[in-house]
KEVEXFI-30538 format. One record per residue (C-alpha): residue in one letter; x, y negated, z negated. Coordinates in nm, 2 decimals. Example, Ala and Ser with C-alpha at 12.3 -4.5 7.8 and 13.67 -1.06 7.14 Angstrom:
! residues 2
resn/x/y/z
A/1.23/0.45/-0.78 $
S/1.37/0.11/-0.71 $
//
This chain:
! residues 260
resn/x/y/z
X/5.52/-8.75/-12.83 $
X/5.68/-8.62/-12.50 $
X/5.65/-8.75/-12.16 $
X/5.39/-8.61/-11.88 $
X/5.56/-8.61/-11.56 $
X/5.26/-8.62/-11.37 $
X/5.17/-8.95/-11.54 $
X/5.48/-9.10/-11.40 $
X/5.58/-9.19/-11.77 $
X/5.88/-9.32/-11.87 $
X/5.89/-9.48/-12.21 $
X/6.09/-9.80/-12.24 $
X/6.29/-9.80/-12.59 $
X/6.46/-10.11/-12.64 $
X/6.31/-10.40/-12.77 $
X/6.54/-10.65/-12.63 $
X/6.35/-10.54/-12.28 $
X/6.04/-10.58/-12.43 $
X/6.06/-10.93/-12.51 $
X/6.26/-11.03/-12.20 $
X/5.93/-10.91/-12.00 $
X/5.71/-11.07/-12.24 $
X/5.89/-11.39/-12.18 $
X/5.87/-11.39/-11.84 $
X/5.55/-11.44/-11.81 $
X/5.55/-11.74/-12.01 $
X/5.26/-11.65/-12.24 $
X/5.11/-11.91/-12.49 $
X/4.86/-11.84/-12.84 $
X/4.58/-11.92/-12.52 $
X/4.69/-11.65/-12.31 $
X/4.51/-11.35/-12.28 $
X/4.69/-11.08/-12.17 $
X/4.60/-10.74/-12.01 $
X/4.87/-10.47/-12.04 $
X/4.84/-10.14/-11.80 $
X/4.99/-9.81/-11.99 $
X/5.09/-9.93/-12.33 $
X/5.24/-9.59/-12.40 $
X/5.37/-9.60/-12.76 $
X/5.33/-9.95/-12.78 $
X/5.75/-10.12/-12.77 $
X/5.53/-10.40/-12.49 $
X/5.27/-10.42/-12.65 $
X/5.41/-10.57/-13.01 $
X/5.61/-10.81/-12.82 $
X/5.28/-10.91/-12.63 $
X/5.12/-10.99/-12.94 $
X/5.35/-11.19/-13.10 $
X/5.36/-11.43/-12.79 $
X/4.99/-11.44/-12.64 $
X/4.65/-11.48/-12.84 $
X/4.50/-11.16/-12.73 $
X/4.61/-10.85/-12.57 $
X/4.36/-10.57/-12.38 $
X/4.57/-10.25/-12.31 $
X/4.43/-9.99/-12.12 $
X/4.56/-9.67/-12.14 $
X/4.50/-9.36/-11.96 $
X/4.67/-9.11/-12.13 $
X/4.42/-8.99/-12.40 $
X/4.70/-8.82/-12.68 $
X/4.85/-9.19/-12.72 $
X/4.51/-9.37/-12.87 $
X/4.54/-9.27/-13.18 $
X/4.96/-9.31/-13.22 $
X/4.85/-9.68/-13.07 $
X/4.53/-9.71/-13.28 $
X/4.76/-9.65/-13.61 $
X/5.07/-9.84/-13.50 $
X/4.82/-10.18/-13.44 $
X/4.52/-10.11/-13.63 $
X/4.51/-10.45/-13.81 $
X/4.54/-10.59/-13.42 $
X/4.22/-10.41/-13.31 $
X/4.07/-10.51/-13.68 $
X/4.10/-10.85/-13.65 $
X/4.05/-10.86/-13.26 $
X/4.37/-10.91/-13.12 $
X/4.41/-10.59/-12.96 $
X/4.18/-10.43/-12.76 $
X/4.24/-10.05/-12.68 $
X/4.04/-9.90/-12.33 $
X/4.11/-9.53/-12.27 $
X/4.09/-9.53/-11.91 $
X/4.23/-9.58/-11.53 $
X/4.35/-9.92/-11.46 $
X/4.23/-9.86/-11.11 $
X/3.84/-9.79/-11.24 $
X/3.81/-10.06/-11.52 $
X/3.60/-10.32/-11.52 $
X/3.74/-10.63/-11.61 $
X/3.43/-10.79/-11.69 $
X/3.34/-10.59/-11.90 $
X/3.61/-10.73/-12.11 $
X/3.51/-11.09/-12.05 $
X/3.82/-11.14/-11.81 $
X/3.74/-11.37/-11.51 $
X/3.95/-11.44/-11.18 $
X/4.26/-11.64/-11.27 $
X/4.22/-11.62/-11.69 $
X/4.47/-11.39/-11.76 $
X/4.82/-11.25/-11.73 $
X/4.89/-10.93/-11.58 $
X/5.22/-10.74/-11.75 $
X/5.28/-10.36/-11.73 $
X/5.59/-10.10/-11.76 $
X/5.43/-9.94/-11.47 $
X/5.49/-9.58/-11.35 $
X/5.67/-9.59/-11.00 $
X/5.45/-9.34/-10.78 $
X/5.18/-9.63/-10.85 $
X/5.34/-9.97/-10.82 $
X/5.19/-10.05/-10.46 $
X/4.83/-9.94/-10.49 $
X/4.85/-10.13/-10.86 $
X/4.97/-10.47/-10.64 $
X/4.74/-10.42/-10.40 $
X/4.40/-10.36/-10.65 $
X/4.48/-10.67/-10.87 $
X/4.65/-10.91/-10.62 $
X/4.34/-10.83/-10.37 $
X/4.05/-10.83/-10.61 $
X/3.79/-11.02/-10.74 $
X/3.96/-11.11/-11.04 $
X/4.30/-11.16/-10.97 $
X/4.57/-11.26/-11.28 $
X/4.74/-11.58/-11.30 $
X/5.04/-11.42/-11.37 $
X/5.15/-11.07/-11.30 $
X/5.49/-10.92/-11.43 $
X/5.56/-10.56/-11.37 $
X/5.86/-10.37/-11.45 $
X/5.90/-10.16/-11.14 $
X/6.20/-9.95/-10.94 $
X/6.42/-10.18/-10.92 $
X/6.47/-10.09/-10.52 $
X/6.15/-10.21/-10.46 $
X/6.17/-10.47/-10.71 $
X/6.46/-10.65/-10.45 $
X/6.24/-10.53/-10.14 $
X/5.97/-10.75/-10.28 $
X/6.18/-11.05/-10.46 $
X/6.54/-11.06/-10.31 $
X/6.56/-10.93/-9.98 $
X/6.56/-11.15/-9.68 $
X/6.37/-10.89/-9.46 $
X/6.02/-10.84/-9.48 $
X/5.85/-10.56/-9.53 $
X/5.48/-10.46/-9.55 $
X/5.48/-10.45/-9.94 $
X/5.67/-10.75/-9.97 $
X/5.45/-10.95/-9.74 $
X/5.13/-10.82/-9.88 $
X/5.23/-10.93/-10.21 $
X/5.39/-11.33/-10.10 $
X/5.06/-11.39/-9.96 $
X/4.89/-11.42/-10.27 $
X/5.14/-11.57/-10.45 $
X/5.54/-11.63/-10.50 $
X/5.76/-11.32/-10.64 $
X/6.06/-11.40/-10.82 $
X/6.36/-11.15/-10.94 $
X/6.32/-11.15/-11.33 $
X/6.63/-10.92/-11.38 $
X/6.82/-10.53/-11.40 $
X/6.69/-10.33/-11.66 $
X/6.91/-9.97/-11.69 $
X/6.77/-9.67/-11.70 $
X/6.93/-9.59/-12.03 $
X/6.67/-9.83/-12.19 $
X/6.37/-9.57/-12.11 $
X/6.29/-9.17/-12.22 $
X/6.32/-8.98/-12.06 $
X/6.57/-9.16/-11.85 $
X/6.50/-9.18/-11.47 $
X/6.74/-9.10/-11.25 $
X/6.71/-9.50/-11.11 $
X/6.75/-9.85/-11.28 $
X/6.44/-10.05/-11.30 $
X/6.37/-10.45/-11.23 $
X/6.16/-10.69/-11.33 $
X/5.94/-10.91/-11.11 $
X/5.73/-11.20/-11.17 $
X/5.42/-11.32/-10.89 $
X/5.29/-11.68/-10.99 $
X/5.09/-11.92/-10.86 $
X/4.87/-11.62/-10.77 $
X/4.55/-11.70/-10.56 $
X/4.36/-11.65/-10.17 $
X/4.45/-11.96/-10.07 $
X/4.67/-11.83/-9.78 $
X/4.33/-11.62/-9.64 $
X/4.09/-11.99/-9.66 $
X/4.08/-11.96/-9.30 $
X/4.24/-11.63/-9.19 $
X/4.02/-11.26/-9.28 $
X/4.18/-11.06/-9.54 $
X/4.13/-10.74/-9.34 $
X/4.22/-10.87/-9.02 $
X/4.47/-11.00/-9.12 $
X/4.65/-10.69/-9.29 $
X/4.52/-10.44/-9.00 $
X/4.72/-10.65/-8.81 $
X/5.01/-10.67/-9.03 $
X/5.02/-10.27/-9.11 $
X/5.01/-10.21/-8.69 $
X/5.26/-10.44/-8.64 $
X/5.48/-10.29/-8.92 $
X/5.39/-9.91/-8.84 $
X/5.72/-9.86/-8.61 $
X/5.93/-10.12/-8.79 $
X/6.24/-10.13/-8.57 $
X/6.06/-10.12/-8.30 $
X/6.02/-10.50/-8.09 $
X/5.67/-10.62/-8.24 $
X/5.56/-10.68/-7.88 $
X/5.55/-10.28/-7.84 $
X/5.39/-10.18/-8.17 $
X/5.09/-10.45/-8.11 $
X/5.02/-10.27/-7.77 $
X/4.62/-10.21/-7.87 $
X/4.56/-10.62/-7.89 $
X/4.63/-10.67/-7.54 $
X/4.87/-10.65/-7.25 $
X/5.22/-10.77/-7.23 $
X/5.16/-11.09/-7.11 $
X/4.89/-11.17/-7.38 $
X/5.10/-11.06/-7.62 $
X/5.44/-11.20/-7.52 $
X/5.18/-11.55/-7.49 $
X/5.08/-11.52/-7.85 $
X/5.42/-11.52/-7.98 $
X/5.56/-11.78/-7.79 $
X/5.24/-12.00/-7.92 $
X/5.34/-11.86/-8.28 $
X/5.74/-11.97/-8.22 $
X/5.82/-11.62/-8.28 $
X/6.09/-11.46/-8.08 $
X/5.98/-11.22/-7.80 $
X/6.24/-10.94/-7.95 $
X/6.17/-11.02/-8.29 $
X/6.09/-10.74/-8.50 $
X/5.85/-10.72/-8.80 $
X/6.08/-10.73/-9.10 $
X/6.20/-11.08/-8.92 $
X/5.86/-11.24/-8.97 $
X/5.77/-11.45/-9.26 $
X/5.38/-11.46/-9.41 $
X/5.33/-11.82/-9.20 $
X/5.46/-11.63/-8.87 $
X/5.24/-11.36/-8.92 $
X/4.88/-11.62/-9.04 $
X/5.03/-11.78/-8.68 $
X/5.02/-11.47/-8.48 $
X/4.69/-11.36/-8.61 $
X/4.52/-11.68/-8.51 $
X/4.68/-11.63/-8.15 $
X/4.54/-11.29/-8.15 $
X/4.19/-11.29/-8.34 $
//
């Protein structure tokens, strides 16, 4: 079974991977676990041994039956669940998974790790725990680096991201030509947006990030004048030079307030 390039796939081959990603999201026999992209299945075994139920959704239509073989006494006895379809389009309900009741983990293609953080972090029925094996770039842009970023703050504002490790490329086929990471977001939930509007709150956070080394003061030019806005940060104890990437998810909830 080859690769499709324009599926962004990248099979991960070693087992030792497999479980390390499985651990981290610390399942348990009451865990139910949905998996985006099972592929040929190396996650999805380890998945099973650790969780008590596993729903895999897979878009790529010429890996059902490889996966419907490989774990057919799974999907017999219930275990498994196998959805041929876009993670994007699913309905979760449909598949009796409510907000907070489940754990997110996924070997994810790169070209769609931001829009796949944004649609489960921001929805309705948002995981408990999300692990994704990602670029490992933007697996430190979101976990280790100390600037922000607008993908790094979108994701801390729902919950806490932590580094879960390098993973070569040598461990996937075909190999890509960059190493991969592992993140973990816990503690996942709105809590942060109680008071503050989700939408407000990230037009505001995508203006002030759309000329990042720019002075914040200039790129929030259409909420006011100078002296408004040089007021509002001063009120938010933010620097009246800072730039974006120097603002943490409190400064910006601060700013907003000041602003709305």
């Amino acid at each position: 079974m080859f690769a499709k390039k324009q599926l962004g796939q990248h099979f991960l081959t070693a087992p030792s991977i497999a479980k390390k990603i499985a651990d981290s999201a610390n399942l348990g026999k009451d865990t139910t676990v949905l998996e985006i992209g099972p592929g040929k299945g190396i996650l999805t075994r380890e998945l099973l041994q650790q969780a008590g139920n596993v729903i895999a959704i897979e878009k790529d239509a010429d890996m059902l039956p490889l996966l419907r073989e490989e774990y057919k006494e799974a999907l017999a006895d219930g275990r498994l669940v196998l959805v041929e379809g876009d993670a994007l389009s699913t309905s979760l309900a449909q598949y009796g998974l409510k907000n907070l009741s489940y754990a997110l983990v996924a070997n994810i293609p790169y070209y769609i790790t931001g829009e796949l953080l944004r649609h489960f972090l921001s929805g309705d029925t948002q995981p408990h725990t999300l692990v994704f094996l990602m670029q490992k770039e933007v697996a430190e842009r979101i976990a280790r680096s100390e600037k922000g970023s607008l993908l790094s703050i979108s994701v801390a504002v729902y919950g806490t991201a932590t580094y879960g490790g390098t993973v070569k490329a040598g461990s996937f086929s075909p190999k890509p030509n960059v190493d991969s990471a592992i993140v973990i977001v816990h503690d996942i939930s709105k809590k942060f947006f109680d008071t503050v509007s989700e939408d407000s709150f990230f037009e505001l956070l995508k203006t002030g990030f759309s000329q990042k080394r720019k002075q914040l003061v200039n790129n929030l030019s259409s909420y006011g004048n100078r002296e408004r806005l040089e007021r509002a940060l001063y009120r938010s104890g933010i620097a009246l030079k800072a730039r974006p990437e120097e603002l943490t998810p409190e400064n910006w909830k601060k700013l907003y307030r000041e602003l709305r």
